[in-house]
N, C-alpha and C positions, 0 to 999 in steps of 0.2 A: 462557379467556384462553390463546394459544396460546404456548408456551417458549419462547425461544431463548436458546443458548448461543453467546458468542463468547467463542473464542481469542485473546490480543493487545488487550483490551477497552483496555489503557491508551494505545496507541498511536494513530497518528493517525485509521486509519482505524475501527478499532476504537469509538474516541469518537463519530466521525457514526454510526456504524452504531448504535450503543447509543441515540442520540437520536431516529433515524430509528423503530427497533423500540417504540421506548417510544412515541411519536405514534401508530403502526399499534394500540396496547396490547397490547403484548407484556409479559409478565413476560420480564425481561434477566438473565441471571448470565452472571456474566466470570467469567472464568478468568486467575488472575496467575499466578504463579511464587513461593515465599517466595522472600523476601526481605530482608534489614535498609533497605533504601534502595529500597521500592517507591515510583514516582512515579503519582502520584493527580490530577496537576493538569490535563491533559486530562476528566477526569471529573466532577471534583471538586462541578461543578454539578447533576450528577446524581445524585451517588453516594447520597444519600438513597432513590433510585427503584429501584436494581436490586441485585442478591445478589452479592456476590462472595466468590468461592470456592477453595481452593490448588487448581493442580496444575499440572501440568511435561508437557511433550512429550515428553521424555525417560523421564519414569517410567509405563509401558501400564497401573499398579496403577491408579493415580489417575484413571486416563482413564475406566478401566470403573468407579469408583466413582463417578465423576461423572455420567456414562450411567445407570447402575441408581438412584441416588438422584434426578435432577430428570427423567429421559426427557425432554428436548430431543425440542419438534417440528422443531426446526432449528437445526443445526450450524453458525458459519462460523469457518474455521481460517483467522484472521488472522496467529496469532503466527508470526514466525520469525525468523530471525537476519538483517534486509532491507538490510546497507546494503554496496554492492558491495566499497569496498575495505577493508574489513574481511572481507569472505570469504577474499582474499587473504592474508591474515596470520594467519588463522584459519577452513582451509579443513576441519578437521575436525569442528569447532565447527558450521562452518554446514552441514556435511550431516547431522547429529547431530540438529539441530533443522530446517532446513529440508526435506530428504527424507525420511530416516526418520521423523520427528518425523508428519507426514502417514500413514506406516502406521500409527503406532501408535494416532493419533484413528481412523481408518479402520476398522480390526481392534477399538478398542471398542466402536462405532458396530456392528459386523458380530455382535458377541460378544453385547451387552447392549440394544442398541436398535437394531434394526434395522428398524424403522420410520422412521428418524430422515431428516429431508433435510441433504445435508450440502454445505457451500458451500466451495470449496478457492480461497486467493486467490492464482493463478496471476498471470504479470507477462510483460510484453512483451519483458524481459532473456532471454527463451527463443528469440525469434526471432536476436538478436545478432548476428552476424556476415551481415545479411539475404540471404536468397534470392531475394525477390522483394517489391519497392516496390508498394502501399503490403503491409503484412502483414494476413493473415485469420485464419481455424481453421484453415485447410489447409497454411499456409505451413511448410515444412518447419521444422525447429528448429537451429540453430548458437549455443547459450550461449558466451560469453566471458569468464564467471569461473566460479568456483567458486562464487557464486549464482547464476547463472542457470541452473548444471548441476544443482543440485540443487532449482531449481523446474522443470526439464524430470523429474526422478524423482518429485517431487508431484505434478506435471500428470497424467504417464501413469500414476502406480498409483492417481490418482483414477478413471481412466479404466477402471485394471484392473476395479475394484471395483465397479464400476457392472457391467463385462458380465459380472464370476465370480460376485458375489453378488448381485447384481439387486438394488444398495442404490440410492436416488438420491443419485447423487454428479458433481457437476458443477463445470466449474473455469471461472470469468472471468479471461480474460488481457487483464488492463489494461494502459492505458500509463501512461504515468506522470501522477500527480494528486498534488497538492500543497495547501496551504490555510496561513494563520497557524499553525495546528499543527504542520506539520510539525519533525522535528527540525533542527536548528540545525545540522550534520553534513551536513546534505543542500546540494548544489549551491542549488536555489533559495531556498532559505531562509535560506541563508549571506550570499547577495545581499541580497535586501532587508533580513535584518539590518543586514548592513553597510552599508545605506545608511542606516539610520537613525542609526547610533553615525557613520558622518561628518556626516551633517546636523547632530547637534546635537554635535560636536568633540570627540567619545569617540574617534574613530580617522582613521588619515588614509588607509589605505590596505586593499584585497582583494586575499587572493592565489587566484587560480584557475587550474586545465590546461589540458585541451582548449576553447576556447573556440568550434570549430567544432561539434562535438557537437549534433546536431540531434535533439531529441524530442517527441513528441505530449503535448504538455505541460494536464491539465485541471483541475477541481476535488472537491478529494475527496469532497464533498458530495454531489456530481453521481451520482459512481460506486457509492457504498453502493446508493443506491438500483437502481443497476443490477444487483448482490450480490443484493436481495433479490427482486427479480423473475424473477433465474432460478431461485428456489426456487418462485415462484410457476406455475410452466410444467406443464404434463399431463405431459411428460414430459422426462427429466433432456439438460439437453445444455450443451454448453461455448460460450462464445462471445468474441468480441474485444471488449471498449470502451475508444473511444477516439474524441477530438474529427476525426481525419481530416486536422489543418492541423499542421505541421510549425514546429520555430522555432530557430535555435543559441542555446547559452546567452551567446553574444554579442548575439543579439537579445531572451533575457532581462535583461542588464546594461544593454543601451541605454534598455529601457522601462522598470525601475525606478529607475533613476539619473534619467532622465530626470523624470520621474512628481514625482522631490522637488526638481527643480530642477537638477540635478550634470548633470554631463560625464564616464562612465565612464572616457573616459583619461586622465581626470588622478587617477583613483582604483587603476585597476587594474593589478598588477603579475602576469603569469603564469610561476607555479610548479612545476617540473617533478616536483616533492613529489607534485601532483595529479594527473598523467597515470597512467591504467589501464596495466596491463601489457599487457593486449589491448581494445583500445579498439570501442565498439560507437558506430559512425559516425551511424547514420540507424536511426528509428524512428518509425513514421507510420502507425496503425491504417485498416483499413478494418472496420466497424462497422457493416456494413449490415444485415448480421444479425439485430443485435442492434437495431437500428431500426425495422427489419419485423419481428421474432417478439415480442420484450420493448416496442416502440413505447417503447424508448427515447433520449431527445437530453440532450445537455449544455448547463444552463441559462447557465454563466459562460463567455464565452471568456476569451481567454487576457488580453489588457489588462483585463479584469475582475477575473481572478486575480492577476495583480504589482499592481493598486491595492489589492485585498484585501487582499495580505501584508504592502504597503509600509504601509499605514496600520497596521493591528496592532502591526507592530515600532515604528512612531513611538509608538504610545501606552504601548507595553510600556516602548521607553528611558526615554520621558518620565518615567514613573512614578519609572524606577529611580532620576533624579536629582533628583526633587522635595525 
């Protein structure tokens, strides 16, 4: 039964992947962080099936005890500090955890198991300020916050590490993938919540910023599996995925709103509370790559994913006011 270890197992992606791994029959251990207020509810259905185990990206003791105790046939470093503007308000925070935090899984991976495959979850916020429509591997890098800068220093000392110590170490740069899990904090998911709590006269109003802000918007489901196929590769390489079709999150508010019956405009109030301080306009993978080498496609598009989410938060409200 082959290991794997995931970083961030409570988070969203974290969750499909640990579900995804246990299907393949993998033995799964996560890795949390202590805690007093660790949240388990992403898991929660599983947590019978897999190990979970303390440690911090911040602490490299814990990393190499983790290493030498379970030897992971495969690494993937989901955890990081992911949500943009909060980098901004807390920019040392997120290179603590999101750059460094990757040498220090790296370097025990190198120290203690270096057999190990190791999967670094890179993000499409690296391309930012784009160079060139749609983006690849090769597309130069322009981050526009302080997490994107600091998964541009995870990206390449994944990169380092592959060619200084000949470990498999390989980064997927996703675009953005969403599902009913996501947190609540997040642009899409803030939506279709709030569509829900207006539907049934919980709230009367959403405040959202940039409403032009156009992303390669997929399903997180989709993507894990794309995670573990580059581990399954002869040999280590990075790759983009992503659906390829582009959408603003004003064409996200029209199909969820719409989806439950509403009229986004009579809902939405835009808040300049929201707007980035340096804003990342357009994001639209090309994934060709990864379609010819990994032979992989994205099973949900995008009106499959705002009915997905809308319907989840409807049942989730429901509940809360039974």
């Amino acid at each position: 039964m082959p290991v794997a270890l995931i970083t961030g197992i409570t988070g969203q992606d974290g969750s499909y992947l640990a579900e995804f791994l246990l299907g393949c029959g993998y033995q799964v251990i996560g890795m949390v962080r202590r805690s007093s207020t660790v949240t388990f509810e992403r898991i929660k259905h599983i947590q019978d099936e897999i190990t979970i185990v303390q440690g911090d990206l911040h602490d490299q003791s814990s990393l190499v005890d983790l290493m030498e105790t379970y030897h992971p046939d495969e690494v993937y470093n989901l955890a990081a500090q992911s949500f943009v503007p909060t980098s901004f308000s807390q920019p040392v925070l997120t290179g603590e955890v999101t750059a460094l935090g990757v040498t220090r899984i790296l370097e025990a991976i190198r120290l203690a198991n270096p057999q190990a495959r190791f999967y670094q979850a890179s993000t499409s916020e690296i391309f930012g300020k784009v160079r060139e429509v749609p983006q690849c591997e090769t597309t130069p890098f322009y981050p526009r916050s302080p997490y994107g800068v600091a998964k541009v220093y995870g990206h390449l000392i994944t990169v380092n590490y592959r060619e200084s110590h000949d470990l498999y170490a390989v980064s997927g740069i996703l675009f953005n993938h969403e599902s009913p899990r996501r947190g609540l904090e997040f642009v899409t998911r803030k939506i279709t919540h709030a569509v829900a709590r207006i539907k049934h006269g919980l709230a009367k109003e959403i405040h959202l910023g940039n409403l032009d802000a156009r992303r390669d918007w997929g399903y997180a489901g989709d993507y894990v599996r794309a995670m573990w196929m580059m581990l399954q590769q002869e040999q280590p390489s990075d790759f983009v995925v992503g659906t390829g079709v582009t959408h603003s999150v004003r064409d996200f508010c029209d199909l969820a709103f719409s989806y439950a019956g509403l009229d986004y405009h009579d809902f939405l109030v835009q808040d300049e509370r929201f707007f980035r301080p340096a804003e990342v306009d357009l994001l639209v993978a090309n994934s060709s790559k990864a379609q010819q080498q990994l032979k992989w496609q994205p099973e949900v598009n995008f009106e499959g994913l705002i009915e997905m989410m809308v319907d989840a938060d409807m049942r989730m409200v429901e509940k809360e006011i039974e």
